[in-house]
C-alpha positions in Angstrom: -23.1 3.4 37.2 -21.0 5.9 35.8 -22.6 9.5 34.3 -23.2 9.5 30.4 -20.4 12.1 30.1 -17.8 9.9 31.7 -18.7 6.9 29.6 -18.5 9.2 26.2 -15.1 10.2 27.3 -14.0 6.9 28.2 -15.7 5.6 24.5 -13.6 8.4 23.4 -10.2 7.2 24.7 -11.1 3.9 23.6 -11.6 4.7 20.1 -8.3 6.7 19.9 -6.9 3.9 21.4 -8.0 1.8 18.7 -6.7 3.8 15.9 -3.7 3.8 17.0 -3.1 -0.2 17.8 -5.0 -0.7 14.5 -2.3 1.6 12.3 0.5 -0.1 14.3 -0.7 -3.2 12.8 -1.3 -1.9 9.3 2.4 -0.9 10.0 3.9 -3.9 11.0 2.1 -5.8 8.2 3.7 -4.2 5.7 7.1 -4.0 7.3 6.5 -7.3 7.4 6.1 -8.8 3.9 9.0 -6.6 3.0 11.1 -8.5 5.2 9.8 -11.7 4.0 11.1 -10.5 0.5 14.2 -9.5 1.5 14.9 -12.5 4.0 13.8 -14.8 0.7 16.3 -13.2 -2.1 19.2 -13.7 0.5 18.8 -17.5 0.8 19.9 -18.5 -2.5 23.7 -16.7 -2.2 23.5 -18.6 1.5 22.5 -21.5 -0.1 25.3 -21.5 -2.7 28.0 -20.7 -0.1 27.1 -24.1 2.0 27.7 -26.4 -1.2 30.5 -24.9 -1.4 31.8 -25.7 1.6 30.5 -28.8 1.9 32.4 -29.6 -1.8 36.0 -28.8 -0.2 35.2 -30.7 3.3 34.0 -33.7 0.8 36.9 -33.4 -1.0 39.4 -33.2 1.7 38.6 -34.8 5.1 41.9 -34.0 5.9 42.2 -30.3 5.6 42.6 -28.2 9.1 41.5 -24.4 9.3 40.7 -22.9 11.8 37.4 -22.3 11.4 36.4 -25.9 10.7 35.7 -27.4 14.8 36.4 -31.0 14.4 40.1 -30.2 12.7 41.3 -29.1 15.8 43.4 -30.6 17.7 43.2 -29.1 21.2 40.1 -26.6 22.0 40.3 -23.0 21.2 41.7 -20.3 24.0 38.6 -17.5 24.8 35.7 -16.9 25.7 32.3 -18.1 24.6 30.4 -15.7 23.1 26.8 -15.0 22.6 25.2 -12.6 19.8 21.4 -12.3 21.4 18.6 -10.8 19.1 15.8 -9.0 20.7 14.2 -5.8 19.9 14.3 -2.4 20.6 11.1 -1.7 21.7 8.2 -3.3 23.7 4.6 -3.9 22.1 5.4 -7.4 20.2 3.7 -9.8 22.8 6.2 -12.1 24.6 8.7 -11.7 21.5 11.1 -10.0 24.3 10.5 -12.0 26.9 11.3 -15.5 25.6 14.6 -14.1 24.2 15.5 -12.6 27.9 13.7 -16.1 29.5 16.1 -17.6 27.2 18.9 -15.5 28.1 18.8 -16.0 31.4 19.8 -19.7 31.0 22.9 -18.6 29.4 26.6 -19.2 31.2 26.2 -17.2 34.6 29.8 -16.5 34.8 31.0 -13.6 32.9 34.8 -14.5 33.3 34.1 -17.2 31.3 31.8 -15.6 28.4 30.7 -12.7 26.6 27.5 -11.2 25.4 27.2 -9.3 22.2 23.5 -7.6 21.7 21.3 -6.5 18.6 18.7 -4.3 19.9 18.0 -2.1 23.2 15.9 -4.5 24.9 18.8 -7.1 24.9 21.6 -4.5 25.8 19.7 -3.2 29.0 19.3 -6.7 30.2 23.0 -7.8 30.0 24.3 -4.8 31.2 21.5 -5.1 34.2 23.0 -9.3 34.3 26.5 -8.0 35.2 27.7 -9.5 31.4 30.6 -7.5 29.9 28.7 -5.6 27.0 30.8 -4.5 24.2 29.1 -1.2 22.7 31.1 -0.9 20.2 29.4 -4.5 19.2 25.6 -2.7 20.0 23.4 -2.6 16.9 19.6 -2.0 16.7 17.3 -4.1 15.4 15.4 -2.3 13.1 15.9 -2.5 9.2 18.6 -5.3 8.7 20.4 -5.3 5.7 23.6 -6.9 4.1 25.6 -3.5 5.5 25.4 -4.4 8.3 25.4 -8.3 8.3 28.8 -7.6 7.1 30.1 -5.1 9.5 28.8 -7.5 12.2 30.5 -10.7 10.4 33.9 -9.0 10.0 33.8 -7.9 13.3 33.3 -11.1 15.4 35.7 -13.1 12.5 38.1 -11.0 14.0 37.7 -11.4 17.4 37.6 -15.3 16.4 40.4 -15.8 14.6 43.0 -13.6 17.3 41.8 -16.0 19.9 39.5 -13.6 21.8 36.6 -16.2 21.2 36.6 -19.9 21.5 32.7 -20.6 19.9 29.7 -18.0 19.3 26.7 -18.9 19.4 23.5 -17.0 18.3 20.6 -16.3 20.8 17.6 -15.1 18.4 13.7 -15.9 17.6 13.6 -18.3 15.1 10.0 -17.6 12.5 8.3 -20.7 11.1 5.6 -19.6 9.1 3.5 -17.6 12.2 4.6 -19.5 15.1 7.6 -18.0 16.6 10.2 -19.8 19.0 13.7 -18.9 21.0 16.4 -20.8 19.8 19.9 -21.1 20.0 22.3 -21.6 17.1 26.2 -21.8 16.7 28.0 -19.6 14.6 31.8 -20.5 15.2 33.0 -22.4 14.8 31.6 -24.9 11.5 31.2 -28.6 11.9 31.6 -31.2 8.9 28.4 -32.4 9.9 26.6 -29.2 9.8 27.3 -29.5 6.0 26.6 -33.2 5.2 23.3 -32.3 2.6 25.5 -29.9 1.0 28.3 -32.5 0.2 28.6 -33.7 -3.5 27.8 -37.8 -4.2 31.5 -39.9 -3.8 31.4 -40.2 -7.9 31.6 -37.1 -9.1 35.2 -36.0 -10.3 37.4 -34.1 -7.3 37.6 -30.6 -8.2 40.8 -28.5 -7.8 40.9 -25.8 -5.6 42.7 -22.6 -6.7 44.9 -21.0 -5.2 44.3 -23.6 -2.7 41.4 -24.7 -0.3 42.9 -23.2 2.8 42.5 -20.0 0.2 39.1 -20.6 -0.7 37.7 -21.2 2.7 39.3 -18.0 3.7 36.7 -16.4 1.1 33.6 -18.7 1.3 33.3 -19.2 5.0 33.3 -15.2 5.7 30.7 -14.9 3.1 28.5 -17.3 4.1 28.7 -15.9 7.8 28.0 -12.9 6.9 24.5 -14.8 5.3 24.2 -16.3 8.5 23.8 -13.0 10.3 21.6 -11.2 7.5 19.5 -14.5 7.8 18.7 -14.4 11.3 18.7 -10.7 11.7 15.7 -10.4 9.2 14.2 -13.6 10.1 14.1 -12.4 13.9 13.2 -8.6 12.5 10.2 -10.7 11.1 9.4 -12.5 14.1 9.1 -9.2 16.3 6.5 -8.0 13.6 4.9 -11.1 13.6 4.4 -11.2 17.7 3.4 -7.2 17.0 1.2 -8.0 14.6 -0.7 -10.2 16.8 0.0 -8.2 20.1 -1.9 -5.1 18.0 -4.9 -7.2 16.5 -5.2 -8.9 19.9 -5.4 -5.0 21.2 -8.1 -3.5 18.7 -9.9 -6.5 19.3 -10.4 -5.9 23.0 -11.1 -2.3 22.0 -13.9 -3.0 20.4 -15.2 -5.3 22.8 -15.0 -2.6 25.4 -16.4 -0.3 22.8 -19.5 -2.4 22.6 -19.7 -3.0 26.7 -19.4 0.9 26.8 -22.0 1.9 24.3 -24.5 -0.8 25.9 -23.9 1.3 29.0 -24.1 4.4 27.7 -27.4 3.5 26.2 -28.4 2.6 29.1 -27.6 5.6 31.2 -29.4 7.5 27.9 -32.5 5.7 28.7 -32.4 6.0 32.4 -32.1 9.7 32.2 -34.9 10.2 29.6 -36.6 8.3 32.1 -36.1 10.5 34.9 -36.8 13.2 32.8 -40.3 12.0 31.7 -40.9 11.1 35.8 -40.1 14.6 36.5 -42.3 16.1 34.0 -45.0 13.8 34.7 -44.8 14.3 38.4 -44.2 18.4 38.0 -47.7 18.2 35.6 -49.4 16.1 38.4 -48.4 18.5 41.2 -49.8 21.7 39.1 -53.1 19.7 38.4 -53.2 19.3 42.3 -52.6 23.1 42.8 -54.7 24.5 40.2 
């Protein structure tokens, strides 16, 4: 058994172990609902953007723009791109590793596709995959916000539009209430059926579009991109807390479990050595009874 000093220090180690874990989780928590707020006032623009796309591809079956799929005529030239979400740091549980699991399973050929990252975690991995990582595309995960969303949007429309990209799909951790899963999700280009709930009954009265619907999908469909990406960027942000969350808990847990294991021993070792002590004294009084 170890010495009572040793099992102090270890109970020691333990403990600051503990506080540690336990204020990562206090942190997380809190970083938490504030991305739950955030993630839950940027629906309703998202929201409104949708019906409004689903109002003009109602309206006119027979529009064509390019970034409306099922109005094109012959596929689009480029690459397929991926925008993968992971973190960019360790201690969330498996929130890394089902994204990089996931990512594995992606197109092995990099001639033919293209990985864009949000967080560390995800850049180290497809640089370490042989993927053509575009830094100038690198953004970290931490605090999302419409700023960026934006930036990030504008970017890729870009790339999308000159023909650089023939579909993007997003590679992220999807949060339904606490369970978390990997998911995929396409980006670019839209689909009429992605937008069916969204399209007004056939009675209502045809709206006109001004300056003209090519023109206002021009302005809705970058907008409601760009909600995409805030969308998933928090709701991933708030996935990775979620998995910390549990990966700290699930840590001061076992801490005090090994706490209590280490204090039963410690008492233990306390007792055997009053023990010895009291056998010594006894003994020691015995032999100067024997001498005197």
């Amino acid at each position: 058994m170890a010495s009572l000093n040793d099992l102090k220090n270890r109970m020691k180690s333990v403990r600051d172990t503990r506080k540690i874990t336990n204020a990562m989780y206090l942190i997380s928590s809190a970083k938490m609902r504030k991305s739950r707020r955030e993630m839950e006032a940027s629906r309703p623009h998202f929201y409104a953007s949708q019906a409004v796309i689903g109002d003009v591809l109602r309206n006119l079956p027979e529009i064509v723009h390019p970034y409306i799929g099922d109005t094109m005529e012959t596929p689009r030239p480029g690459k397929r791109a991926y925008l993968v979400v992971t973190g960019d740091k360790g201690l969330a549980g498996a929130y890394n590793h089902n994204i990089l699991k996931l990512m594995s399973k992606l197109d092995q050929d990099p001639e033919e596709s293209i990985i864009y990252t949000v967080g560390e975690v995800g850049l180290h991995n497809a640089q370490a995959m042989g993927y053509p990582v575009d830094l100038s595309m690198h953004y970290p995960a931490q605090d999302p916000n419409i700023s960026r969303a934006r930036d990030l949007s504008s970017r890729l429309v870009e790339r999308y539009l000159a023909g650089e990209l023939s579909e993007l799909i997003l590679v992220y951790t999807s949060l339904h209430k606490t369970v978390t899963e990997a998911v995929y999700r396409r980006l670019l280009p839209l689909y009429r059926k992605d937008f069916t709930q969204f399209m007004p009954p056939d009675d209502h009265r045809p709206p006109v579009y001004l300056p003209s619907p090519q023109a206002v999908l021009d302005t809705v469909v970058p907008n409601y991109l760009t909600g995409i990406l805030l969308d998933v960027l928090l709701e991933a942000y708030c996935a990775e807390l979620e998995a910390r969350m549990m990966a700290m808990q699930s840590a001061t847990d076992n801490a005090d479990d090994m706490l209590e294991q280490l204090s039963l021993q410690a008492n233990r070792a306390r007792q055997e050595a009053i023990t010895q002590e009291i056998t010594e004294i006894a003994s020691g009084a015995r032999a100067q009874k024997k001498i005197n």
